[in-house]
C-alpha angles and dihedrals in degrees: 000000000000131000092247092065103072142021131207128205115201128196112188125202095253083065085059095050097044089050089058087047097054097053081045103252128124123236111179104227091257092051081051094050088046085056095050089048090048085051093050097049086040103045117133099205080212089069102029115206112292141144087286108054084041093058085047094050088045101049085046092058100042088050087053099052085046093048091042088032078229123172106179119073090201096057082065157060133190 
């Protein structure tokens, strides 16, 4: 296969912190790396993954630590 066969986008977990940065709110790196795990299961191939879908992701998980006063990313999924 040649490189010109195929492409890969790839999001990394420092794009999912700076993100939440940037809409000032704080994810710890392993609540980041809960997000980007929750993006890739999640994924529709119609939208793709972009800022977007990310904010949306971001905004979902956070929601879900405030309703279950949850601290720890790995106690949940969602």
């Amino acid at each position: 296969m040649s490189a010109l066969d195929s492409i890969s986008i790839t999001w990394h977990v420092d794009d999912i912190v700076s993100r939440a940065e940037d809409q000032f709110q704080q994810l710890t790196r392993a609540q980041a790396q809960r997000v980007l795990v929750n993006i890739g299961r999640d994924h529709d191939a119609n939208i793709g993954i972009n800022w977007e879908v990310i904010d949306t992701h971001i905004e979902l998980y956070l929601a879900h630590l405030t309703k279950h006063n949850l601290e720890q990313p790995e106690s949940i999924h969602c």
